[in-house]
C-alpha positions as CSV (number, residue, x, y, z in Angstrom):
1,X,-38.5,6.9,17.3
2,X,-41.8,8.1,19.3
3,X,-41.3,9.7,22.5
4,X,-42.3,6.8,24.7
5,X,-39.5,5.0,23.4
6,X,-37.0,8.0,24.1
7,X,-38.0,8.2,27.6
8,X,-37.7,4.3,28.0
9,X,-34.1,4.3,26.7
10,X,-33.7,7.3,28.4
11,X,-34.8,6.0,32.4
12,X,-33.1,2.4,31.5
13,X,-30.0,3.6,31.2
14,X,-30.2,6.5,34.3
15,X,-31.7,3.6,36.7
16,X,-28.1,1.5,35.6
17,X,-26.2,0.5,39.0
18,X,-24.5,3.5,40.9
19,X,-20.9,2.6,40.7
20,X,-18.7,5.2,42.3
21,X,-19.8,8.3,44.6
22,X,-18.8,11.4,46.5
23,X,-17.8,11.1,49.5
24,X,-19.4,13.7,51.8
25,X,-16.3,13.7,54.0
26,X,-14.7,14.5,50.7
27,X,-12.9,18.3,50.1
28,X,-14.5,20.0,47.1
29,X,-12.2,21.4,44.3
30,X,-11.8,24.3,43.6
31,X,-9.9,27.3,42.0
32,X,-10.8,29.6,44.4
33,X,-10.9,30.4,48.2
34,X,-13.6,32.9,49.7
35,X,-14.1,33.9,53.7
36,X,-17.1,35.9,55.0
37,X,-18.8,37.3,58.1
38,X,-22.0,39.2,58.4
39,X,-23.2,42.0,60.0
40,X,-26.9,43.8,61.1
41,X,-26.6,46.7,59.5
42,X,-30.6,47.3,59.5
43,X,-30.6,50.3,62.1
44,X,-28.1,52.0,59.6
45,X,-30.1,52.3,56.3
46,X,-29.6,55.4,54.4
47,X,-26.2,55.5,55.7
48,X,-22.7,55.2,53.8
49,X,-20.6,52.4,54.6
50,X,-16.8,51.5,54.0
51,X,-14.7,48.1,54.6
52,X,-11.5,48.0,54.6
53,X,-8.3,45.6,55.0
54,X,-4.6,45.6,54.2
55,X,-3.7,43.1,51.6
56,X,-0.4,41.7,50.0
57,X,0.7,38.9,47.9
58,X,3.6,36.4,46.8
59,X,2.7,35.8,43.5
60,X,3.7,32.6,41.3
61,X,2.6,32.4,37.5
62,X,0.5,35.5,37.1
63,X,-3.0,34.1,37.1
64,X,-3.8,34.2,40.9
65,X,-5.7,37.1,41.6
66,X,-7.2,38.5,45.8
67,X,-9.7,40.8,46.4
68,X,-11.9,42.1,49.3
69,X,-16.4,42.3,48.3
70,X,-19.4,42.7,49.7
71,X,-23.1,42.3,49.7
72,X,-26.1,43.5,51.2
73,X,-28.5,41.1,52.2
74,X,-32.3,41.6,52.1
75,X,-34.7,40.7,54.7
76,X,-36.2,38.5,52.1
77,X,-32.9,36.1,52.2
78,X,-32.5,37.9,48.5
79,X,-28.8,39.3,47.8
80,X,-28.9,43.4,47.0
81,X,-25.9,45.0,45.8
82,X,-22.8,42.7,45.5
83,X,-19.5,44.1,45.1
84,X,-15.7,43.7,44.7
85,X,-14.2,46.6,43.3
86,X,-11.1,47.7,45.1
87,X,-10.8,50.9,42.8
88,X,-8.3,48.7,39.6
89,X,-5.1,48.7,42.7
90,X,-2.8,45.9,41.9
91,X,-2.4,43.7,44.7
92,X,1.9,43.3,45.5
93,X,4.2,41.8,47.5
94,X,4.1,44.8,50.0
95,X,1.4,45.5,52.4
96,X,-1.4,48.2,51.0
97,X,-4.6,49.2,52.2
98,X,-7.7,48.5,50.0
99,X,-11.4,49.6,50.6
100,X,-15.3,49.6,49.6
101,X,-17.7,51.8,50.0
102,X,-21.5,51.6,49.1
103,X,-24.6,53.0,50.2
104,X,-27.5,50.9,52.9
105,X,-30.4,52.4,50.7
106,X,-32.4,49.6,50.4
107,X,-34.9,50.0,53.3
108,X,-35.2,46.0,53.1
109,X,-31.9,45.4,53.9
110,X,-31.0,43.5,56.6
111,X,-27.3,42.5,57.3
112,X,-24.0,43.1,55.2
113,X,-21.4,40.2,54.2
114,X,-18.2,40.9,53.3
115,X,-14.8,38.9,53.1
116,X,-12.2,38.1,51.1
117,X,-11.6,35.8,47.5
118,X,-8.1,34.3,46.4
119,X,-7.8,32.4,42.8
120,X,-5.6,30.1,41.6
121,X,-2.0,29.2,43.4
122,X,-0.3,31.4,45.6
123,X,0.8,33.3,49.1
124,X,-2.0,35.5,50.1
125,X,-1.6,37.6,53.5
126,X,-5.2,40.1,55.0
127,X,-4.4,42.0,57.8
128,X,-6.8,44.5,60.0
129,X,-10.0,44.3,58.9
130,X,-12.3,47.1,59.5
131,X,-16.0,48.2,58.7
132,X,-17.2,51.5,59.4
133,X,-20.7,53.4,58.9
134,X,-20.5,57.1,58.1
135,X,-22.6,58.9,60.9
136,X,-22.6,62.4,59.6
137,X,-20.7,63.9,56.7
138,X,-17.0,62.6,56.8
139,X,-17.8,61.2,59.9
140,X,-17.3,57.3,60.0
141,X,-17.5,55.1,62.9
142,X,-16.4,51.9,63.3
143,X,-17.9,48.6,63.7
144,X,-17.3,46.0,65.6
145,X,-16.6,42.4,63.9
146,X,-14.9,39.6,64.6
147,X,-11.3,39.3,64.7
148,X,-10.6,41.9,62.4
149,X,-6.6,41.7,63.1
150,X,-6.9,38.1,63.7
151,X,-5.1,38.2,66.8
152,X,-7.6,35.9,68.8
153,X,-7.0,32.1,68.2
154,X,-10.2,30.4,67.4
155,X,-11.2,27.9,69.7
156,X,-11.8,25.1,66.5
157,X,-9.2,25.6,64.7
158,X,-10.8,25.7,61.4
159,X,-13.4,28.6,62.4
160,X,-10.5,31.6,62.3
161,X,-12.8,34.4,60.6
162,X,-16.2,32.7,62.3
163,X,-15.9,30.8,58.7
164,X,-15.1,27.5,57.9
165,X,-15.3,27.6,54.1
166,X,-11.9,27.3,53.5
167,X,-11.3,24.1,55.6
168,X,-13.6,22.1,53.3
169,X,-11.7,22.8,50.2
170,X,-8.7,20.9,47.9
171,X,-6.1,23.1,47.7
172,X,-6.2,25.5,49.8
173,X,-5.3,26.1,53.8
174,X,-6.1,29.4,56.0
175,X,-3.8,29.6,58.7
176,X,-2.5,32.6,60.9
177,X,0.9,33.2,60.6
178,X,3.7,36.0,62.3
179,X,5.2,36.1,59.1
180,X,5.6,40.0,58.5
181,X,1.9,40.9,59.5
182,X,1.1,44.3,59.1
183,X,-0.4,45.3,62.5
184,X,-0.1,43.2,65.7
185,X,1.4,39.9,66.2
186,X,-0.8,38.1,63.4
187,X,-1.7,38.1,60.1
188,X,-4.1,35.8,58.2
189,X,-2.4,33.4,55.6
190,X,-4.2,31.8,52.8
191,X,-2.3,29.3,51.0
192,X,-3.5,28.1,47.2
193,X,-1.6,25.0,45.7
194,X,-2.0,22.3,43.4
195,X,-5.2,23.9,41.5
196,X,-6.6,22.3,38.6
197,X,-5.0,23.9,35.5
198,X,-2.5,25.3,37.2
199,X,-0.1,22.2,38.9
200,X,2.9,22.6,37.7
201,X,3.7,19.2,39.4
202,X,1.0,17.2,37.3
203,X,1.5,19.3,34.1
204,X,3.7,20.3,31.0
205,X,3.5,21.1,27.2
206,X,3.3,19.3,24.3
207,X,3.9,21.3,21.1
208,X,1.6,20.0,18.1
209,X,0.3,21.8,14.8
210,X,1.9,25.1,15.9
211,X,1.0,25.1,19.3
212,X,1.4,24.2,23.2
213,X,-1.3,22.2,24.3
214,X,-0.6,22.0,28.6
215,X,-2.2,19.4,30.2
216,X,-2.2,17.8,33.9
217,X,-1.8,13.6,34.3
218,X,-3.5,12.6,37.7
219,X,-4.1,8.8,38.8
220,X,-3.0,5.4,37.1
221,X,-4.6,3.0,34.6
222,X,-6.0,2.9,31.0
223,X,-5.6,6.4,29.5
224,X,-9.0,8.7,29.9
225,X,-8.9,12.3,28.2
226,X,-10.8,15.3,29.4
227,X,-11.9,17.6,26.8
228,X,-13.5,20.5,28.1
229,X,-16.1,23.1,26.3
230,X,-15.3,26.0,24.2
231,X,-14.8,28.6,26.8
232,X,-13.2,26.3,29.1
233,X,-10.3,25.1,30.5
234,X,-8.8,22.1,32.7
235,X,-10.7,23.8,35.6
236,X,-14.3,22.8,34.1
237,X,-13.4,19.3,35.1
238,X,-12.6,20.1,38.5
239,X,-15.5,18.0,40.1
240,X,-14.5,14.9,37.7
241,X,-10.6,14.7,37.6
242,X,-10.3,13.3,41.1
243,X,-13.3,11.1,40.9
244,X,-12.5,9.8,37.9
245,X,-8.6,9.2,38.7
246,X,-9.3,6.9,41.4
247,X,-9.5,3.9,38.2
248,X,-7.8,5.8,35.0
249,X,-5.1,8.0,34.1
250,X,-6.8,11.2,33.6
251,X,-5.4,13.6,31.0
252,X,-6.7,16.7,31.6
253,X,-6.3,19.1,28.4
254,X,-6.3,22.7,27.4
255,X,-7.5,23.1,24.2
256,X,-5.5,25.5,21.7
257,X,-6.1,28.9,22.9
258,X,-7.3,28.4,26.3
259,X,-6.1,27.8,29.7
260,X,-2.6,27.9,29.4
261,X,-2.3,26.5,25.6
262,X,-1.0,28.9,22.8
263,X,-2.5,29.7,19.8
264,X,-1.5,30.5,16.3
265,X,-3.0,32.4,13.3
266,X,-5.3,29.6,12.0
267,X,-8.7,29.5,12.4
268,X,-10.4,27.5,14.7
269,X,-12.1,24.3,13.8
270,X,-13.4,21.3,15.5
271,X,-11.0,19.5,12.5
272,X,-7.7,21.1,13.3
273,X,-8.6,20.8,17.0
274,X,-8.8,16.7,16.3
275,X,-5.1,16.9,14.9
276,X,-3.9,18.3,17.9
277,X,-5.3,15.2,20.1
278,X,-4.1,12.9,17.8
279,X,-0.9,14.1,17.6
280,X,-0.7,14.9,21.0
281,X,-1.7,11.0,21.6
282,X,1.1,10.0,19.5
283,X,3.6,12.0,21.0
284,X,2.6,11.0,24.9
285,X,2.7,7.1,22.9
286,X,-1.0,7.0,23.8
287,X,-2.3,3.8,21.0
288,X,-5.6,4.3,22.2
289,X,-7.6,6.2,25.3
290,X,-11.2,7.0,26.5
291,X,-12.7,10.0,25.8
292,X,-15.2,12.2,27.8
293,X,-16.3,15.3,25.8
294,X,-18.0,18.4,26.9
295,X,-19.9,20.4,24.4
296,X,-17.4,21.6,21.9
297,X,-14.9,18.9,24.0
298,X,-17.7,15.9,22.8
299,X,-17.8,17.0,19.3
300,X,-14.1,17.0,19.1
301,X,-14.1,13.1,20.9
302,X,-16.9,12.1,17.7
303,X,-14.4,13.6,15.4
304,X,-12.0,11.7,16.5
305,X,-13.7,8.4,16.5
306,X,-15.0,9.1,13.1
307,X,-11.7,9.5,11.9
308,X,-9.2,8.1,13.8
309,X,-11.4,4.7,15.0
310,X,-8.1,2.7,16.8
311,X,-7.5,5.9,19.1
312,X,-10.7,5.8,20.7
313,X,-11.5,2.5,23.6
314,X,-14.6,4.0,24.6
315,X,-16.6,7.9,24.1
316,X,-18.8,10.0,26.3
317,X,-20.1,12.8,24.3
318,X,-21.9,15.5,26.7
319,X,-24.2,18.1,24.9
320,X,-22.6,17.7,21.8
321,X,-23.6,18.5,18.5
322,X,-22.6,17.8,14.5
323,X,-24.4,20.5,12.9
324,X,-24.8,24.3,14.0
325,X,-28.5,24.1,13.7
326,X,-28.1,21.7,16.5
327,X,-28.3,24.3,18.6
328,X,-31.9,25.6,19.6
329,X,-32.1,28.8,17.6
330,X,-32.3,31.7,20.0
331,X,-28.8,30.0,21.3
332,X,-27.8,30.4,17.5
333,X,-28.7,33.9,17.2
334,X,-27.4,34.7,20.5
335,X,-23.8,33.6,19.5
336,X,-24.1,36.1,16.6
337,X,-25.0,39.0,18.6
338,X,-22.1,38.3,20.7
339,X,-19.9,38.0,17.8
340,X,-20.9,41.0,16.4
341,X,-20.6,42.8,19.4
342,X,-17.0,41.6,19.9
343,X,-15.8,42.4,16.3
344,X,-17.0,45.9,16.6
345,X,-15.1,47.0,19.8
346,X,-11.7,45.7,17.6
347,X,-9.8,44.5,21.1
348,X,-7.1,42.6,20.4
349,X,-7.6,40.8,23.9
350,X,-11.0,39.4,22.3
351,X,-9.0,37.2,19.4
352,X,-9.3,34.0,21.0
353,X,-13.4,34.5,21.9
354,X,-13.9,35.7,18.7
355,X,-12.4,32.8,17.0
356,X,-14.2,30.8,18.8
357,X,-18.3,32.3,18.2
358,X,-17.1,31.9,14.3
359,X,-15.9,28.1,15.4
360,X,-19.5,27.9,17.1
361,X,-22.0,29.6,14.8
362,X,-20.1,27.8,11.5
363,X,-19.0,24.1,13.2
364,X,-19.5,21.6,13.1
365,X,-20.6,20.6,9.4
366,X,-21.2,16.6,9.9
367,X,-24.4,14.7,8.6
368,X,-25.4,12.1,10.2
369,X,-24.6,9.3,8.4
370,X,-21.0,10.1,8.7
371,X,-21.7,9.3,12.4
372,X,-21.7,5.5,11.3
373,X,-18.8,5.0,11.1
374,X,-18.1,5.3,14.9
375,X,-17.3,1.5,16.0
376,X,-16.2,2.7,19.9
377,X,-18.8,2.1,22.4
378,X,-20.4,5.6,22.9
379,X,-22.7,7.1,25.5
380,X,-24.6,10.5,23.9
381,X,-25.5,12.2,27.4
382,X,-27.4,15.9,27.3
383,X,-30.2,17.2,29.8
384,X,-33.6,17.9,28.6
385,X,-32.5,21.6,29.6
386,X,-29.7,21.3,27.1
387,X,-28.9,24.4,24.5
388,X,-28.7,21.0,22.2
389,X,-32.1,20.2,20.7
390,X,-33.5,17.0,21.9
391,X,-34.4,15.4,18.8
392,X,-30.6,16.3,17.2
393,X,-29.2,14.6,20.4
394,X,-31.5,11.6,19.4
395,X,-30.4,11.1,15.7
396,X,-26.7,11.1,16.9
397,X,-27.7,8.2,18.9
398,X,-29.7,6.7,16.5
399,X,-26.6,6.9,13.9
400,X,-23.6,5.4,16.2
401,X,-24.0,1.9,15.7
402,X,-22.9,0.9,19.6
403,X,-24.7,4.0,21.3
404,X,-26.0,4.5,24.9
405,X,-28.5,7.6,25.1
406,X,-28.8,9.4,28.3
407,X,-31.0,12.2,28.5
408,X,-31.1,13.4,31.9
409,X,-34.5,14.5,32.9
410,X,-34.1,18.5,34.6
411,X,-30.3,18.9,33.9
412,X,-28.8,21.3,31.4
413,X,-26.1,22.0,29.0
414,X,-23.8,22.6,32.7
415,X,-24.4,19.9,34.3
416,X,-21.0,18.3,34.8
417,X,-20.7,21.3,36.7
418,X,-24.2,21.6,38.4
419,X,-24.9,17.9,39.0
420,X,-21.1,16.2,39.0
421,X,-22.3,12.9,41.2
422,X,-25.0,12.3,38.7
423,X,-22.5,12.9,35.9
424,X,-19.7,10.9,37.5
425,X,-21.5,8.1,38.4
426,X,-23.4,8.0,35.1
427,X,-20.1,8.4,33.2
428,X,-17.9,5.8,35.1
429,X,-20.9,3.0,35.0
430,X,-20.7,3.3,31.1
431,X,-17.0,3.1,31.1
432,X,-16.3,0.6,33.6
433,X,-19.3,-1.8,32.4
434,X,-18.9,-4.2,29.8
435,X,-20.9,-2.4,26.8
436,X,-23.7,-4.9,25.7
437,X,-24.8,-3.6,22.1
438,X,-28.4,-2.0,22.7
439,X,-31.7,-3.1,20.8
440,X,-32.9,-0.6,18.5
441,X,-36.3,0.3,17.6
């Protein structure tokens, strides 16, 4: 196939009818909460500077996490120093004072931001707020900012900090609350429920080939799985699951080893991985479902349809690959570095990402050919920025008999992530069309 022919499959199947969008009035998902306010700081270069605030939290699983950060911005719009250390303090149920300190001695700088971040679900509680500038040795003065106790009501509601971040997002809600504040008559109270990966309400275990794969069910309709990359979770597909929900039943799965699904002592292939989905199809009495793939999540999905052909009603493999050299080689070598790297420092807490670089720089081992027998409807997708080679993404296509290609001209291996409307609407018009074989070449 020459290139003029790649582009013209290529554009004919981008320019395809736009199905389902966003919504701009739509809140955004995510699995984290920030809050900021700035400062001019420029008469102050030179100088040390501290921000403080008392923090506590009501915890639920273990995986949320809070911190306080900042960053000083350049008077080129660049960022300068960014940071959120609050010196390794846990964060408890009990009120506790956490600061950081840096130095303003970038003569470019221009203003300082600094807030607050919550992950994942939980009760998180910030109380007075401070920021101070040290004037001689020892000697720190304070700044004024907004609302530092929070004791003024905003007049819009959603503007409590000056920011109105929060407000636009899924799961969360910042409100101010007399709950036990630490100063005063207020304390701020960010709330975090319902995250992706971590809704106890949608989710539960299923135990297959040794192991607890957890998984989230959202919306109604024929079955759609979400397989997600190899350092992912659930919360990779956190601009899709919604979207996507609104016509299927979206399973939403972590893979064996990550998010919240166990591991055992095997290795970790892209074979054994296949086991657990079909397995975990039979036990949920799934006959047959779609499948959308990303990276190591796509190669698992042409596994599947490869091997187990009545499972799969339609595939959408995203930046997948069949072979190891797949990968463009400085990727390749780049895995073994990392690999290396990991098995020297002997951390136990590096198992699973060491499992999975030998997963990544030894699997797949397809050819080709064995891609034939595929008989679901599939849609190879990649961007021409893809750590997939071009011309491998190709000859998948050219070796599944019923294959849309969609190579998506200035997108990258991320762009589920970095580009979701153009991967949702691209997705959902392959898998809500009737397929109509393509002509080959």
């Amino acid at each position: 196939m020459n290139k003029k022919i790649v582009l013209l499959v290529i554009f004919s199947f981008v320019m395809l009818s736009v199905t389902t969008v966003y919504s701009q009035e739509e809140k955004r998902a995510s699995d984290f909460a920030p809050m900021h306010q700035k400062v001019d700081i420029s008469k102050y270069i030179g100088k040390k500077f501290r921000v403080s605030a008392h923090i506590r939290k009501e915890t639920f699983n273990g995986n949320e996490s809070v911190t306080i950060w900042t960053r000083i911005n350049l008077k080129d719009s660049k960022s300068g120093v960014f940071n959120r250390d609050m010196g390794g303090i846990p964060v408890s149920k009990n009120w506790q004072k956490y600061s950081i300190e840096g130095i303003l001695e970038n003569e470019n700088a221009q203003s300082l931001s600094f807030g607050l971040m919550c992950t994942e679900n939980g009760d998180f509680f910030f109380d007075d707020f401070t920021l101070e500038i040290e004037e001689t040795p020892e000697n720190w003065v304070s700044i004024a900012i907004q609302n530092p106790g929070f004791e003024k009501a905003p007049e819009i509601p959603e503007q409590i900090w000056g920011d109105t971040a929060i407000s636009k997002l899924k799961f969360y809600t910042a409100s101010r609350t007399t709950q036990n504040p630490y100063k005063g008559t207020y304390a701020l109270h960010i709330k975090g429920r319902g995250v992706y990966g971590q809704n106890d309400n949608q989710g539960g275990f299923i135990e297959v080939n040794g192991v607890k794969i957890y998984h989230e069910i959202y919306g109604e309709g024929e079955p759609l799985l979400l397989l997600h990359g190899a350092g992912q979770s659930i919360e990779a597909f956190k601009n899709q699951i919604d979207v996507f929900a609104k016509n299927y039943k979206v399973i939403a799965i972590d893979s064996r080893g990550r998010g919240r699904s166990t591991d055992n002592e095997q290795e970790l292939t892209y074979m054994n991985q296949t086991e657990d989905m079909r397995l975990f199809m039979e036990k949920l009495n799934i006959n047959s479902a779609h499948i959308v793939g990303w990276s190591d999540g796509g190669i698992i999905g042409l596994i599947m349809a490869m091997k187990y052909p009545e499972k799969v009603k339609k595939l959408v493999a995203m930046g997948a690959n069949i072979h190891p050299d797949g990968l463009f080689p400085d990727r390749l070598e780049e895995h073994k570095k990392t690999l290396k790297r990991l098995e020297s420092q002997n951390n136990p807490d590096y198992k699973i990402y060491i499992k999975l670089y030998k997963q990544l720089i030894n699997y797949p081992q397809l050819q080709f050919e064995e891609l034939t027998k595929i008989i679901a409807p599939t849609l190879i997708m990649a961007g021409d920025h893809d750590v997939i080679e071009d011309v491998h993404t190709v000859k998948m296509y050219q070796a599944i008999p019923n294959a849309y290609l969609a190579i998506l001209p200035g997108e990258t291996h991320w762009l589920p992530r970095d580009n979701p409307t153009l991967f949702n609407t691209t997705t959902l018009d392959f898998l809500m069309k009737e397929f109509k074989e393509p002509k080959r070449y």
